[in-house]
N, C-alpha and C positions, 0 to 999 in steps of 0.2 A: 688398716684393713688390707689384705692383701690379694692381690689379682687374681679372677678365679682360672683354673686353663681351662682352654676350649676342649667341651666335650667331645671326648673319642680322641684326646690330640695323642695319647700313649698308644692306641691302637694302630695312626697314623705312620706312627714315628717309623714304624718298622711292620713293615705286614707281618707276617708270621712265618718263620720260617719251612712249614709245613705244605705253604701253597707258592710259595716264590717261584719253583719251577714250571709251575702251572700256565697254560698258555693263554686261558681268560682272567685277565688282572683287570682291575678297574683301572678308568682315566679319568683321571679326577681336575677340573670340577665337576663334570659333566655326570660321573658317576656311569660312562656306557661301556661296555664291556673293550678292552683294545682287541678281542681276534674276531670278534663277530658285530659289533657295534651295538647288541641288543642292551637293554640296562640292568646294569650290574648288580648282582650276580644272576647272569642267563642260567637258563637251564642245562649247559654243559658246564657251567663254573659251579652250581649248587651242586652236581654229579662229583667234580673233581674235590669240593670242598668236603662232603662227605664222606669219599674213600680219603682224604688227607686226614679227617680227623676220624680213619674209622674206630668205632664203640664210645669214642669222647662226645656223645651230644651235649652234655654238659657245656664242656670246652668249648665247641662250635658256636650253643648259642649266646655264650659270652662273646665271644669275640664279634659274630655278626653286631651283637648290640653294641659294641664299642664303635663299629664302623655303622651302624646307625646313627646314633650320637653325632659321627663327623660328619655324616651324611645332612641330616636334620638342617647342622650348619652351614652346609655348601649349598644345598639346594630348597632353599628358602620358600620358594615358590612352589613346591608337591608338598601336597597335604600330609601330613605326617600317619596317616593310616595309611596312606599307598606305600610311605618308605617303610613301614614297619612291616605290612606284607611282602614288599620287596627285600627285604634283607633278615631280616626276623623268623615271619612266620611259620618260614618252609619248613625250618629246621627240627620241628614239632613232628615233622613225616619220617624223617631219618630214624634209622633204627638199624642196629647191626648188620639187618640181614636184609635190608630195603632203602632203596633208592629214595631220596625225595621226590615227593608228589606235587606239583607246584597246583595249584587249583588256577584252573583254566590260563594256563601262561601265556598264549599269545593275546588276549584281551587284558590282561593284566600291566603285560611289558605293552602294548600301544598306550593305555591310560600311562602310564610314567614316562614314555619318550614324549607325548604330547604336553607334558606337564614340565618335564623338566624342558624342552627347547621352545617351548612356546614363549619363555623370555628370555629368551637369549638372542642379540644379532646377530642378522642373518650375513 
């Protein structure tokens, strides 16, 4: 039998060349944005992600699912409905001619900062 790879590990390997120059990247493990420290993807990285993949919502939410996936496995400890509205859901709002709409983002992003560094030392 042969070893299964860690989900999301091809999405990892290489972000996407689409958002590379983007200035909110994830910092993984922690999954928190590097320019703002909110958890990733903030609402100015779903903004940048969106015009990177503009009219490809298809393509976007594959890819967020794949960095789901690695997500799921890095941060063990958030419940896996928080990760999937945090990296997944938004992407349902995108549309050619419209921004994503994050549903209530700053009550959302504390539920996930609380969850992911509540086990981590301090």
């Amino acid at each position: 039998m042969t070893a299964r790879p860690e989900r999301g590990a091809r999405a990892l390997d290489r972000l996407d060349e689409r958002i590379d120059h983007l200035p909110h990247q994830p910092a993984r493990p922690a999954w928190d944005c590097r320019a703002c420290y909110q958890p990733w993807p903030c609402p100015p990285a779903q903004v940048q992600l969106a015009e990177a993949y503009a009219g490809d919502r298809p393509g976007l939410s594959i890819y967020m699912a794949s960095l789901y996936a690695a997500a799921l496995n890095e941060l063990t400890s958030v419940p896996a409905g928080l990760l999937y509205t945090q990296f997944v859901s938004w992407t349902r709002a995108v549309t050619p001619s419209r921004r994503p709409a994050a549903p209530d983002g700053r009550q959302l992003n504390k539920e996930i900062h609380r969850a992911v560094h509540a086990s981590q030392p301090v």
